[in-house]
C-alpha positions as CSV (number, residue, x, y, z in Angstrom):
1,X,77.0,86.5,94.1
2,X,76.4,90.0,95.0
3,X,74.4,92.9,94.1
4,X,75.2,95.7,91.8
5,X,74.6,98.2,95.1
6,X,76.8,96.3,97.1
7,X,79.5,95.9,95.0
8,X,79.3,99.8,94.2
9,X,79.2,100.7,97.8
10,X,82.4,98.7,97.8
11,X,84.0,100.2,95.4
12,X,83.4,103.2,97.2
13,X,84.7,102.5,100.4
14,X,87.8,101.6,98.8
15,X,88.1,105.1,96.7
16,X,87.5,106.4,99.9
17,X,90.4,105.1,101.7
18,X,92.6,106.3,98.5
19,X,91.5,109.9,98.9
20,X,92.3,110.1,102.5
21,X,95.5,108.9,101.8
22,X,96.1,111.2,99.1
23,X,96.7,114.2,101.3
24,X,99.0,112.6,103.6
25,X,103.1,113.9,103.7
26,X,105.2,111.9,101.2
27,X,107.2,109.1,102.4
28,X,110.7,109.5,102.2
29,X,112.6,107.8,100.0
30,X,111.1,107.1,96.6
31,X,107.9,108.5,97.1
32,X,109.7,111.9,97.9
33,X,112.4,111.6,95.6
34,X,110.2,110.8,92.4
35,X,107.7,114.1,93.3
36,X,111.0,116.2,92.9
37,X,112.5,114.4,89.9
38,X,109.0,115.4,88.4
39,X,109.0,119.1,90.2
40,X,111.9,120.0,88.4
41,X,110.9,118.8,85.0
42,X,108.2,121.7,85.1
43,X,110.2,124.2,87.1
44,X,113.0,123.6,84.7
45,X,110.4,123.4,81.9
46,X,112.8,120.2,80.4
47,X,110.6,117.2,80.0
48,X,113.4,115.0,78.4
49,X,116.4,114.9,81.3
50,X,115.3,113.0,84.6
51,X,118.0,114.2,87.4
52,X,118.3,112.4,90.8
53,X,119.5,115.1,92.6
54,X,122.9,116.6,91.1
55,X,123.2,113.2,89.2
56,X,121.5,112.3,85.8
57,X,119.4,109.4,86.2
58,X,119.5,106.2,83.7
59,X,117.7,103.3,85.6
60,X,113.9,104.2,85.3
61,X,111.8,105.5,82.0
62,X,110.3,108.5,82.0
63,X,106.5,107.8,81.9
64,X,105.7,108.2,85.7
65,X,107.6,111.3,86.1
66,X,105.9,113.0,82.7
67,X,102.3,111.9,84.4
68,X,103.3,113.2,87.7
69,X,104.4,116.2,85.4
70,X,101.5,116.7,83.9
71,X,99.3,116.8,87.1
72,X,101.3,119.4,88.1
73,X,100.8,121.1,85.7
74,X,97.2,120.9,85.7
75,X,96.7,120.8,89.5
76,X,100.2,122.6,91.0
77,X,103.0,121.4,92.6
78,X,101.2,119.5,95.7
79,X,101.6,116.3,97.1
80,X,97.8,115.3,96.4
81,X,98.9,115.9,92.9
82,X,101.5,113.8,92.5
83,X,99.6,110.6,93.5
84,X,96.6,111.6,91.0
85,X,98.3,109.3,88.1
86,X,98.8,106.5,90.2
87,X,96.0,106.3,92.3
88,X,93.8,106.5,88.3
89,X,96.0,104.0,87.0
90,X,95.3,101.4,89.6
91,X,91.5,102.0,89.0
92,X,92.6,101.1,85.1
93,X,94.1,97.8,86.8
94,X,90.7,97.4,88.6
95,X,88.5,97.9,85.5
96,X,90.9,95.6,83.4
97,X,90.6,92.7,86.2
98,X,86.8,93.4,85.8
99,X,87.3,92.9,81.7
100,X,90.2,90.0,82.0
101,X,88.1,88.4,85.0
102,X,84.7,88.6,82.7
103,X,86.2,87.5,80.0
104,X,87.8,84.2,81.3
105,X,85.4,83.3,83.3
106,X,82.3,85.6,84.2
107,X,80.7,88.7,85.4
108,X,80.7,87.6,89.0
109,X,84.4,86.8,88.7
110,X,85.5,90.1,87.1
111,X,83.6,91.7,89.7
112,X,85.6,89.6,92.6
113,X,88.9,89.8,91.0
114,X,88.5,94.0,90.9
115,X,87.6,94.2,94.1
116,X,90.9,91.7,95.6
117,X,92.9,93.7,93.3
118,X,91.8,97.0,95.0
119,X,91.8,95.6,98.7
120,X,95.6,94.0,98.2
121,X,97.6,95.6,101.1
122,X,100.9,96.3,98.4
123,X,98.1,98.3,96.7
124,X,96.5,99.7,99.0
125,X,100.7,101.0,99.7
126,X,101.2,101.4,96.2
127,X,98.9,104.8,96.4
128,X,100.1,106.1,99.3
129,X,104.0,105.7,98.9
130,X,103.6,106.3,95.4
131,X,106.3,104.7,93.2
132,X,106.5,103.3,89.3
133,X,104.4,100.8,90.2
134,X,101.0,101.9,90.5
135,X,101.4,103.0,86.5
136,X,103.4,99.8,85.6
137,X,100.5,97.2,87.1
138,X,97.7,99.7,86.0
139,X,98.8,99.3,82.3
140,X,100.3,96.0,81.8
141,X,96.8,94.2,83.5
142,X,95.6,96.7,80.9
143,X,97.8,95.1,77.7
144,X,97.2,91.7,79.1
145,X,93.4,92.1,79.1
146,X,93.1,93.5,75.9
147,X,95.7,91.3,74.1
148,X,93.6,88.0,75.7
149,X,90.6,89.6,73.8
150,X,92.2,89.8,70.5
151,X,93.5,86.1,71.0
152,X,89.9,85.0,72.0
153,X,87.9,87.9,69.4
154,X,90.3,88.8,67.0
155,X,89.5,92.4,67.0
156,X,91.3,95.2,66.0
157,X,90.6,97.2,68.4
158,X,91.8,95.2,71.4
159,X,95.2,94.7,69.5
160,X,96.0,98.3,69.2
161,X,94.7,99.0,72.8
162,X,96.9,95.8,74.0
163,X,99.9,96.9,72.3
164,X,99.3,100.9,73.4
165,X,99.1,99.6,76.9
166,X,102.2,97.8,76.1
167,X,104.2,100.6,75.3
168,X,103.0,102.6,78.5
169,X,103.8,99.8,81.1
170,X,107.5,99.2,78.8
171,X,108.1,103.4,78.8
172,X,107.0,102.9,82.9
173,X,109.6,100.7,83.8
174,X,111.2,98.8,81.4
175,X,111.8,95.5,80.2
176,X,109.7,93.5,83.2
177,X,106.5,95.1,81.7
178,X,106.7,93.3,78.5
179,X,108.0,89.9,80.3
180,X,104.9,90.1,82.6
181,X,102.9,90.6,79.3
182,X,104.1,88.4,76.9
183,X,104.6,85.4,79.5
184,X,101.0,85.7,80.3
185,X,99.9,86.0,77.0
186,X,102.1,83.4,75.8
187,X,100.5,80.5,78.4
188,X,96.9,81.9,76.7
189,X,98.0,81.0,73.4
190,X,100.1,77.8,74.3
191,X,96.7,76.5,76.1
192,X,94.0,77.5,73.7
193,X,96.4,76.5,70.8
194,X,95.1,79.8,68.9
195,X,98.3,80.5,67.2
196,X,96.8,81.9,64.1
197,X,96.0,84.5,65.4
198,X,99.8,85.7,65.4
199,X,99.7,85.5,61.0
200,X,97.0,88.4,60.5
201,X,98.1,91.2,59.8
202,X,96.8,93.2,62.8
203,X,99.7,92.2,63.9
204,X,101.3,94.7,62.1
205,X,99.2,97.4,63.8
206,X,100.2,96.3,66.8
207,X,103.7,96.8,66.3
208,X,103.1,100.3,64.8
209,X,101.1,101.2,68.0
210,X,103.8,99.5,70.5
211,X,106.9,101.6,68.3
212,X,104.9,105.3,68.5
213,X,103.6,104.8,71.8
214,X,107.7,104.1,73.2
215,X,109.0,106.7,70.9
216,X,108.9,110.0,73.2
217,X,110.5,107.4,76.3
218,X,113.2,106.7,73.8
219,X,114.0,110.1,72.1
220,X,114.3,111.4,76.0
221,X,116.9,108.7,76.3
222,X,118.5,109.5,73.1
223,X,118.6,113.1,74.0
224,X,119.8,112.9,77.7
225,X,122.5,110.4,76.9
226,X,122.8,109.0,73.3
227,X,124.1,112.3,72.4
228,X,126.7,112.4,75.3
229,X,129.4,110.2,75.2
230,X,131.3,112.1,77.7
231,X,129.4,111.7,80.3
232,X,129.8,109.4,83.1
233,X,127.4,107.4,84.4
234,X,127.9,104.6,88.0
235,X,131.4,104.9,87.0
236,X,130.9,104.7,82.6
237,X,131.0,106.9,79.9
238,X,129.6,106.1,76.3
239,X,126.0,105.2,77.8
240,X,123.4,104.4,75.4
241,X,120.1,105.2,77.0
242,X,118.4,103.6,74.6
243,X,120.8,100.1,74.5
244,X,120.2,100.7,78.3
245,X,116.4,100.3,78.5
246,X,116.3,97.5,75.8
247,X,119.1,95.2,77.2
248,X,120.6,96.1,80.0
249,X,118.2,97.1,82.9
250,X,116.7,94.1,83.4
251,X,120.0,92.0,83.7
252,X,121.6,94.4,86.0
253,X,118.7,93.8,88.0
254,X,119.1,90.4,88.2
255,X,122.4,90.4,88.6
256,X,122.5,93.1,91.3
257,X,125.1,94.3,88.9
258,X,125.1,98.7,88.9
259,X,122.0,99.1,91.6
260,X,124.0,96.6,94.0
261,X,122.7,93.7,95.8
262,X,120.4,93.5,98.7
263,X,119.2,89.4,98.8
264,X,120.2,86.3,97.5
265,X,117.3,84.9,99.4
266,X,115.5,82.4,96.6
267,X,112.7,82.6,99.0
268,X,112.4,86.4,99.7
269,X,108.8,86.6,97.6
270,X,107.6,83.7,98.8
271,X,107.4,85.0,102.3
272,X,106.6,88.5,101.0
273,X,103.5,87.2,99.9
274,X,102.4,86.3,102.6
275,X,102.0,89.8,104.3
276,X,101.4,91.9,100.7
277,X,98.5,89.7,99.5
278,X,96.9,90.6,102.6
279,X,93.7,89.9,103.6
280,X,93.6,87.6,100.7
281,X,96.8,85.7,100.7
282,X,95.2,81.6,102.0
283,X,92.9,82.6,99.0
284,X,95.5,82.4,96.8
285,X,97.4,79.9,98.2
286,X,94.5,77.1,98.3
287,X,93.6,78.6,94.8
288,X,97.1,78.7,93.3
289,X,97.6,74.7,94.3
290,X,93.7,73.6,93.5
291,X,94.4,74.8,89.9
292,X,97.8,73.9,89.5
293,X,96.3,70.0,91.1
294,X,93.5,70.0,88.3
295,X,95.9,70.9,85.2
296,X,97.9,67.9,86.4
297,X,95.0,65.8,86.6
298,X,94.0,67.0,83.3
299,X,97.5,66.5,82.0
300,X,97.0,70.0,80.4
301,X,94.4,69.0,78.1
302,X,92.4,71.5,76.8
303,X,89.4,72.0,78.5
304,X,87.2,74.9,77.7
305,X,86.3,76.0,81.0
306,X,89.3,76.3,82.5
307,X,92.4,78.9,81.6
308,X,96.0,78.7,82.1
309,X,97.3,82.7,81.0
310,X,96.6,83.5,85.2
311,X,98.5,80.3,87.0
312,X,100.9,80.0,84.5
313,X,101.7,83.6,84.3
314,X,102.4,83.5,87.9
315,X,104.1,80.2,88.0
316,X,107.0,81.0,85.4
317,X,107.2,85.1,86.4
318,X,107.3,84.4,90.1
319,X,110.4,81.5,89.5
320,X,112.1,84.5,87.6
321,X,112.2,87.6,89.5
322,X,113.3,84.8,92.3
323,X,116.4,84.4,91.0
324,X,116.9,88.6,90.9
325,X,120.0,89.5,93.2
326,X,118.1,93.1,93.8
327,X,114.4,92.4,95.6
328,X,112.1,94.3,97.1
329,X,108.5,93.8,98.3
330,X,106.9,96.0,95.4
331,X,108.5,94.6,92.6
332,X,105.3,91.9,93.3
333,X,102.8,94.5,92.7
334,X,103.0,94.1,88.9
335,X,101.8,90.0,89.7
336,X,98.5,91.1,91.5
337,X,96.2,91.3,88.9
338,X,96.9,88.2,88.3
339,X,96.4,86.4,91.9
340,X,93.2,88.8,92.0
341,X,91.7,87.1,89.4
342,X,93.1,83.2,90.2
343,X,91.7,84.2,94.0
344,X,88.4,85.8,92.5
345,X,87.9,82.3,90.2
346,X,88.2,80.0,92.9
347,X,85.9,81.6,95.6
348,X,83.3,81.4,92.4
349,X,84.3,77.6,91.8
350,X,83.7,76.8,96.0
351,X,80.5,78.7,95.7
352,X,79.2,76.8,92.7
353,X,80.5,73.4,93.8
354,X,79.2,74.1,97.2
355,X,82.2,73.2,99.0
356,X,81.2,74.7,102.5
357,X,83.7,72.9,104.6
358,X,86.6,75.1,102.8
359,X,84.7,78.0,102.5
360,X,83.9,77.8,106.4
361,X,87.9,77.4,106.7
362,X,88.8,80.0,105.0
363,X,85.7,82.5,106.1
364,X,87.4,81.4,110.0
365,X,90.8,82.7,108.7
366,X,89.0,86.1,107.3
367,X,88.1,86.5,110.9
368,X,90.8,85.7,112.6
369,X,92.6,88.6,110.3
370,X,90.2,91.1,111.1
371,X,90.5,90.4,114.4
372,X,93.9,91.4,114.3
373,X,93.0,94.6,112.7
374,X,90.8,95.6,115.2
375,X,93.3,94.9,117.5
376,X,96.1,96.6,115.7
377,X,93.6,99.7,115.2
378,X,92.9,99.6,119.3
379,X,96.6,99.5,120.0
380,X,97.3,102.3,117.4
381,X,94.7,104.3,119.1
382,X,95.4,104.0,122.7
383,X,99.0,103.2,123.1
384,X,101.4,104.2,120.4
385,X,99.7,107.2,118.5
386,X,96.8,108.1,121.0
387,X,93.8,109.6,119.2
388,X,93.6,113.2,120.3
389,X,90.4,114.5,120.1
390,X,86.7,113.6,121.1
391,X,85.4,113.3,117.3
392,X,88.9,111.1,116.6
393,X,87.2,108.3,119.2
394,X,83.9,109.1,117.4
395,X,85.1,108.2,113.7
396,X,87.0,105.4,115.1
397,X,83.6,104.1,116.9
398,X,81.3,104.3,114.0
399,X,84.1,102.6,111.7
400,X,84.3,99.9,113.9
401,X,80.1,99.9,114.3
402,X,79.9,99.3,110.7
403,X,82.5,96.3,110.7
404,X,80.3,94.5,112.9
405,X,77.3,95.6,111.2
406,X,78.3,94.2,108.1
407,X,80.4,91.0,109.6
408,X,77.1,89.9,111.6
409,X,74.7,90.8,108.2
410,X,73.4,87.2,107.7
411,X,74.3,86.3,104.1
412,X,75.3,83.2,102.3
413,X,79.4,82.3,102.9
414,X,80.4,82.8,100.1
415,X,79.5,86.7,100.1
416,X,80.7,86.9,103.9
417,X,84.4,85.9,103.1
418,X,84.3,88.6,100.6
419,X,82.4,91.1,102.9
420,X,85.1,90.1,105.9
421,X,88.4,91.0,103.6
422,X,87.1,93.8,102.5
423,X,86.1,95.2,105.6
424,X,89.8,94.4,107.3
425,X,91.2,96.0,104.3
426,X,89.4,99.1,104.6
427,X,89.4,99.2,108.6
428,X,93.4,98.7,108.6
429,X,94.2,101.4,105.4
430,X,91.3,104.1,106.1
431,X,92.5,104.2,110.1
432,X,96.1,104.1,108.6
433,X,95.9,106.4,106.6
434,X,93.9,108.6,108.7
435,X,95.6,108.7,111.9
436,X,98.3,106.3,111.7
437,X,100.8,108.2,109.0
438,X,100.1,111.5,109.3
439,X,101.1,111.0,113.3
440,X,104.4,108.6,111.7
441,X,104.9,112.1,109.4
442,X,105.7,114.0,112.6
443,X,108.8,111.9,113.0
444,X,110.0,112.4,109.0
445,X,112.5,115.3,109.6
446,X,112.4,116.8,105.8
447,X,108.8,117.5,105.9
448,X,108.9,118.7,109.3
449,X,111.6,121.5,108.6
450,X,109.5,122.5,105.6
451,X,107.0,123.9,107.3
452,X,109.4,125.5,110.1
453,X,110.8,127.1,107.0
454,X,107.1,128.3,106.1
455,X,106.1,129.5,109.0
456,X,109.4,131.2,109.7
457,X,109.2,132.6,105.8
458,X,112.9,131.6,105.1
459,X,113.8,132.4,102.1
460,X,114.4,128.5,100.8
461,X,116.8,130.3,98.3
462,X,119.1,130.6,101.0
463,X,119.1,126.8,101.9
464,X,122.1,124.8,101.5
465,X,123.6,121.4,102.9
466,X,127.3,120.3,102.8
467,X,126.5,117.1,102.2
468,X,125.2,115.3,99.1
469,X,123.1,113.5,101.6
470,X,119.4,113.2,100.3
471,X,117.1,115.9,101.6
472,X,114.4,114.8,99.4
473,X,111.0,115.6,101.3
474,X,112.8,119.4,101.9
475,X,113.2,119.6,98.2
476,X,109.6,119.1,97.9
477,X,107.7,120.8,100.3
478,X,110.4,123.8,99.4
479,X,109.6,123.5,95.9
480,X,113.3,124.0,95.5
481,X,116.1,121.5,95.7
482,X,118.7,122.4,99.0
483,X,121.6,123.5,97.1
484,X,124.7,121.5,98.0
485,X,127.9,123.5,98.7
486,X,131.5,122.4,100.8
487,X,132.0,123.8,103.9
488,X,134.9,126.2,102.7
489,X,131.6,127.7,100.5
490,X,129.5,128.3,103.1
491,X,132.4,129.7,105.4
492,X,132.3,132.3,102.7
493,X,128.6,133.3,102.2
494,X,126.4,135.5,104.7
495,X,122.6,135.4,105.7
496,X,122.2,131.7,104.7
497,X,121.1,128.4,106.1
498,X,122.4,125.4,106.5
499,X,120.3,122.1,107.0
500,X,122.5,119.5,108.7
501,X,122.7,116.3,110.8
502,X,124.6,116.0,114.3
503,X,127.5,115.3,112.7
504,X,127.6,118.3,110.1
505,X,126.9,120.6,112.3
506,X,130.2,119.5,114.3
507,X,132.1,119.7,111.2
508,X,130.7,123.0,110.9
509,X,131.8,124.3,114.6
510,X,135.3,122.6,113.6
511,X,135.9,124.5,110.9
512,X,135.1,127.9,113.4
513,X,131.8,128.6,111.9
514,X,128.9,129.8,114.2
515,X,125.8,129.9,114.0
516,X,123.1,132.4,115.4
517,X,119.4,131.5,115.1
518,X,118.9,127.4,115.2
519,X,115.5,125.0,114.4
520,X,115.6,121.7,115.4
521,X,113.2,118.6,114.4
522,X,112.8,115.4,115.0
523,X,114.5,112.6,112.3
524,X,113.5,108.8,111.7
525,X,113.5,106.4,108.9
526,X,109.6,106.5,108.6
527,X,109.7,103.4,105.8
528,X,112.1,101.3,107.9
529,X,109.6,100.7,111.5
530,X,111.2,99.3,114.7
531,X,109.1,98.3,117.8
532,X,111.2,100.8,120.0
533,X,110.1,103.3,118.1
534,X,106.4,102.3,118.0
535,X,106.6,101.9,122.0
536,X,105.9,105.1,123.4
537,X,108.8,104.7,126.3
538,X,111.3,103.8,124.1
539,X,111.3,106.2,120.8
540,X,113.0,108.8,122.2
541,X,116.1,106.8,122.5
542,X,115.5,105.9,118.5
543,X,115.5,109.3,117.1
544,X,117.8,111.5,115.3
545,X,117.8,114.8,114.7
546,X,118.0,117.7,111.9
547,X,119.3,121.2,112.1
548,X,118.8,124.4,110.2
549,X,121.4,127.2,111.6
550,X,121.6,130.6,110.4
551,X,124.9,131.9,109.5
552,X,125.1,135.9,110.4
């Protein structure tokens, strides 16, 4: 349905907007927090204790941090750096919707289904604000791809790969890697009724792979907290790390129970959907119920041209994390692969039955969004972060030229939906990333007094706070962790700093401690957007401050 070239030059528009965002300032707070956690497993040179600041840290494996170590190591300690592993495992998750795609259906499907997954706004996100996610959906679309091709090949190969991928999603983030996986795989086999396939003894391999693969993950939990009793973690001593990550992380995730609640909304992903599916999300909805209608009419009956690991996969993993009593919008991003490929099979199924009527539907709703990117991108540009410079209103003009270039290409609907999304998807994320953050950055006070720190060669030895309070993007852009001290400590020291809200620094004059040298930067919540804050005439009113005061 389209050419090799164009579906290359695709794909390279889209690595392109990953690059550029790979250089911009790390959002505060996971993103930030995770490149430390990493930082000081090489500074520290101890690979097996994961530390969230002065506290040890039990709810998270160790795999993104050891690959975000790794680049480091290889690369330095840089921001760029830290988003290599992600940004590598998502093109993994590409090339296995390619493989799963192709080998349910076809070539022209795998070939959709890489390029939705790519051009999905939460992962488009997922490599810029770089969390365990991008490594968790990267390798456990991997496992399911290569498991699916043992069930329908029998191959040894594609078992050990499937279980090896296994093992790196599971040492990632836990249990909801292997419920993604063997939920999906599990509506393969109960649909294609290929059960043997579980009594060979490749089987065996497979388990061999899976245990080696998760051993390092659990000897670092073993070591950290196995082997210490004593110590107390969220209120409990006699922690197993290793009873932790095979029982009871996933339950106190549902539960809310340890991590806390934040909605007991049933319908919290449904409405997420909506926004991270994006510019693909009435795809997947008018996919999502046209297979769901025809296994009905089929009364699930076997039919070989049809598949059930993608719909049903979604269907029974999306009621599940529904129930969760802790959501948030990313924990979808491991479910995309999946709606890639269910949205790249039924643009192929409305192209080969000819159903133009819905395809003009749905090509007039891939419009209608990039309409409101270009909208959004003019707003951006002229209103709330105004472009600065002459070649800033140059780039912008030659991205939009090639939108309409492309949008008013004639070519056959089918291709146009696809050349439409992808085109509002790369608009939206390459001017976001571009323009759009770096100028949001300005506002993230960490990273800000970072590089007054650099330019003003403080020592960042002689950084403290008297707070326990998160200083995260500091830390980073430091390369040190702010030391934390109490304010009858610092009273005591000389020649130091002290990086401090409003409110510490009143504690500080209080206590009679002065100050004689003072840098002060702008603070927001960069992750947490208002529409004050986006109008020009209003942010002031919406910003905080930080402080760094020298004590004499």
């Amino acid at each position: 349905m389209i050419s090799t070239a164009r579906y290359w030059f695709y794909i390279a528009l889209i690595v392109l907007v990953y690059i550029i965002g790979m250089f911009v300032t790390l959002f505060e707070n996971d993103s930030a927090q995770f490149s430390v956690m990493a930082m000081r497993m090489v500074q520290e040179n101890d690979f097996l204790s994961l530390f969230k600041g002065p506290e040890e840290y039990l709810d998270k494996p160790h795999m993104h941090y050891w690959l975000a170590a790794l680049s480091y190591k290889i690369f330095g300690i840089h921001d760029w750096a830290y988003r290599i592993p992600g940004i590598l495992s998502t093109l993994l998750g590409a090339y296995s919707c390619y493989g799963l795609g192709k080998l349910l259906y076809n070539k022209d499907v795998g070939r959709f289904a890489s390029l939705i997954f790519m051009t999905a706004q939460t992962m488009v996100l997922a490599n810029i604000d770089v969390r365990t996610d991008a490594v968790l959906t990267g390798f456990t679309i991997f496992s399911i791809w290569q498991l699916a091709t043992y069930i329908e090949k029998g191959t040894l190969k594609s078992i050990a790969l499937g279980a090896f991928g296994a093992g790196m999603a599971f040492s990632t983030k836990g249990q909801i890697a292997l419920v993604v996986i063997g939920i999906s795989i599990l509506c393969h086999l109960t649909y294609t009724r290929k059960w043997q396939r579980l009594l060979n003894w490749k089987l065996l391999v497979a388990l061999l792979v899976f245990g080696l693969t998760i051993t390092p993950m659990l000897y670092a939990y073993y070591y950290q907290f196995d082997l210490h009793p004593e110590k107390v973690i969220r209120g409990k001593d006699n922690r197993s790390g290793i009873f932790f990550i095979f029982w009871e992380q996933s339950f106190e995730r549902m539960s809310g129970e340890g991590v806390g609640k934040n909605s007991s909304d049933f319908f919290f992903f449904f409405h997420t959907f909506l926004w991270v599916f994006l510019p693909w999300t009435v795809l997947a909805l008018i996919g999502y119920w046209t297979k769901v209608k025809a296994f009905w009419e089929a009364k699930f009956s076997y039919k070989p041209n049809m598949e059930f690991l993608t719909v049903g996969g979604i269907s029974i993993l999306f009621l599940l994390i529904s129930f969760a009593q802790f959501k948030l919008p990313h924990y979808m991003n491991i479910l995309m692969p999946l709606y890639a490929i269910l949205s790249a099979a039924f643009l192929y199924v409305l192209h080969q039955q000819e159903k133009l009527k819905m395809a003009k539907v749905i090509l007039g709703i891939q419009y209608f969004i990039l309409g409101l990117v270009a909208v959004f991108t003019l707003l951006i540009s002229f209103s709330v972060f105004k472009l600065e410079h002459w070649y800033s209103y140059l780039f912008l003009l030659l991205a939009l030229g090639m939108v309409v270039y492309f949008v008013l290409k004639k070519e056959v609907i089918y291709t146009k939906i696809v050349t439409v999304a992808i085109f509002s998807s790369v608009l939206l994320n390459g001017y976001m990333n571009a323009h759009f953050y770096p100028k949001l950055l300005e506002y993230q006070g960490g990273s800000n007094m970072a590089q007054q720190v650099k330019e003003s060669n403080i020592p960042v030895d002689n950084i403290y706070k008297v707070s326990e309070r998160y200083s995260w993007s500091l830390d980073f852009y430091n390369k040190k962790p702010v030391q934390i001290v109490s304010i009858p400590e610092i009273a005591q020291k000389k020649d130091v700093w002290v990086y401090a809200t409003d409110e510490e620094l009143k504690q500080l004059k209080n206590k009679g401690i002065v100050w004689d040298e003072q840098i002060t930067v702008d603070q927001f919540r960069i992750t947490r957007l208002q529409i004050k804050f986006l109008n020009p005439n209003t942010r002031e009113a919406k910003l905080n401050k930080m402080h760094l005061v020298h004590l004499n």
